[in-house]
C-alpha positions as CSV (number, residue, x, y, z in Angstrom):
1,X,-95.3,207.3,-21.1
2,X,-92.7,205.6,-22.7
3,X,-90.9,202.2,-21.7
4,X,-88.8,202.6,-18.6
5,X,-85.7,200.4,-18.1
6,X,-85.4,201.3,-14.4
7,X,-82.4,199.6,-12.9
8,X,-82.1,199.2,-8.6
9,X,-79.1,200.2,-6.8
10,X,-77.0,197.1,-6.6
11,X,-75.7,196.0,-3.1
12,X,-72.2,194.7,-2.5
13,X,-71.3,191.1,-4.0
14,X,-70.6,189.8,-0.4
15,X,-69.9,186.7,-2.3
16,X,-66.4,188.1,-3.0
17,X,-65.9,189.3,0.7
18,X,-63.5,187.2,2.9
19,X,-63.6,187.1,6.7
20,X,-60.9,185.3,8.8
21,X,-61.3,184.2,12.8
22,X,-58.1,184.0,14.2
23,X,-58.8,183.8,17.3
24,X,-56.1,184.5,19.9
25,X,-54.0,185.4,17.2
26,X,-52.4,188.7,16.5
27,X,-51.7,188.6,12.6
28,X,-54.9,189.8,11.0
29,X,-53.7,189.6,7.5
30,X,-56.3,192.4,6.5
31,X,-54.5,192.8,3.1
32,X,-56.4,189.3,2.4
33,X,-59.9,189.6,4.4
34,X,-62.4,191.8,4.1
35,X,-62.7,191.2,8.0
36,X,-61.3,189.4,11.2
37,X,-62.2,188.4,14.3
38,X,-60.1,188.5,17.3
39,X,-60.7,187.2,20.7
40,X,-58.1,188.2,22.5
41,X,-56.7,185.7,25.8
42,X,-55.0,188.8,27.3
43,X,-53.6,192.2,26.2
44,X,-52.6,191.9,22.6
45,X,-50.8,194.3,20.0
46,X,-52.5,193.5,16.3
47,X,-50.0,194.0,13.3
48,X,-51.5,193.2,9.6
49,X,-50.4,193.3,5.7
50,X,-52.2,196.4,4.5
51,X,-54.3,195.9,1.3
52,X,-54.4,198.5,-1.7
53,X,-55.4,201.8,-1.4
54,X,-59.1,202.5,-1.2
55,X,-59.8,199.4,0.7
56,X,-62.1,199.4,3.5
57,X,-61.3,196.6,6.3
58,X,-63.0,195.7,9.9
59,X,-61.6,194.0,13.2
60,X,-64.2,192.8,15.1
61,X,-63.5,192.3,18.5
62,X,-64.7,190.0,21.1
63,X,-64.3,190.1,25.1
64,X,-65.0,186.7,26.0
65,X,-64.6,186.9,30.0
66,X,-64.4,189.3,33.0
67,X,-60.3,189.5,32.8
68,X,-59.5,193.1,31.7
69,X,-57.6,193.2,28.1
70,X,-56.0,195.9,26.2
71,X,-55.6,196.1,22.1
72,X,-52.6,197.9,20.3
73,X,-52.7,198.2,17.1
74,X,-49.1,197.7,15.7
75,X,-48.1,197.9,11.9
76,X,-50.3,198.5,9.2
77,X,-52.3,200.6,11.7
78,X,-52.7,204.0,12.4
79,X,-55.4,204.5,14.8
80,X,-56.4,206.8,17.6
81,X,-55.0,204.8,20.1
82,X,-55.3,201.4,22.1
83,X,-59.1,199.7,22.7
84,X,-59.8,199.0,26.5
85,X,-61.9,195.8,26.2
86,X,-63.4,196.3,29.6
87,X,-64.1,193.5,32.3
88,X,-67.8,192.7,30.8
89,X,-68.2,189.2,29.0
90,X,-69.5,188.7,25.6
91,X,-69.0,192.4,24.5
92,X,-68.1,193.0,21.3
93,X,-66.2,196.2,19.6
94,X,-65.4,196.6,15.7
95,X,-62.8,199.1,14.2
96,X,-62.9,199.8,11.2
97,X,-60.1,201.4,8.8
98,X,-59.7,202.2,5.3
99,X,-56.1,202.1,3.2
100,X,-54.0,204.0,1.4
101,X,-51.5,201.5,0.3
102,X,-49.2,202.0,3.2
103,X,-51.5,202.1,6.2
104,X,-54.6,201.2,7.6
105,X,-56.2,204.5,8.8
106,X,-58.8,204.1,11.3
107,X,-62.3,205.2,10.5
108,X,-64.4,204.9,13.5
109,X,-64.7,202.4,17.0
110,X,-67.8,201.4,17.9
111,X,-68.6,201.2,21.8
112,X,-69.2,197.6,23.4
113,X,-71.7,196.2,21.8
114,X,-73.6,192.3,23.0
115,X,-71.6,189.5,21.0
């Protein structure tokens, strides 16, 4: 048998990845992050700057009390509608979209998660 050069699949350089907290803030900015996290103080509608097409992004959301909360997702976003929080504490959902330049189309929701 001759000399193998076998080469393993490469993961993702996370080191290039960028991930933003803004809190109770409803600018994501997703055209800059990889990722945000949002923890909403009451029903919120999220805008962002959409990033090139092609380009996956995630919103990570966090229900930090019992208080209920609603998320709309304003421009940049197309989605399948708003995200009902729920009145559990520490739940977490994530959302996740990919671009095409003009939008953020949504690619799946996960249910509530423990944060």
């Amino acid at each position: 048998m001759s000399n193998m050069n076998i080469t393993a699949p490469q993961a993702a350089d996370y080191s290039t990845m960028s991930f933003a907290a803004i809190g109770t803030g409803t600018a994501c900015a997703l055209g800059a992050n990889n990722a945000v996290s949002v923890t909403p103080s009451g029903n919120v509608t999220l805008t962002t700057t959409v990033p090139a097409a092609g380009a996956s992004r995630a919103i990570i959301l966090i229900q930090s009390n019992t208080s209920a909360k609603t998320v709309t997702f304003g421009t940049g976003f197309k989605t399948t509608g708003t995200l009902a929080l729920g009145t559990t504490a520490s739940r977490a959902f994530v959302v996740t979209f990919v671009s095409d330049g003009t939008n953020l189309y949504e690619k799946a929701r996960t249910v509530a998660m423990v944060a």
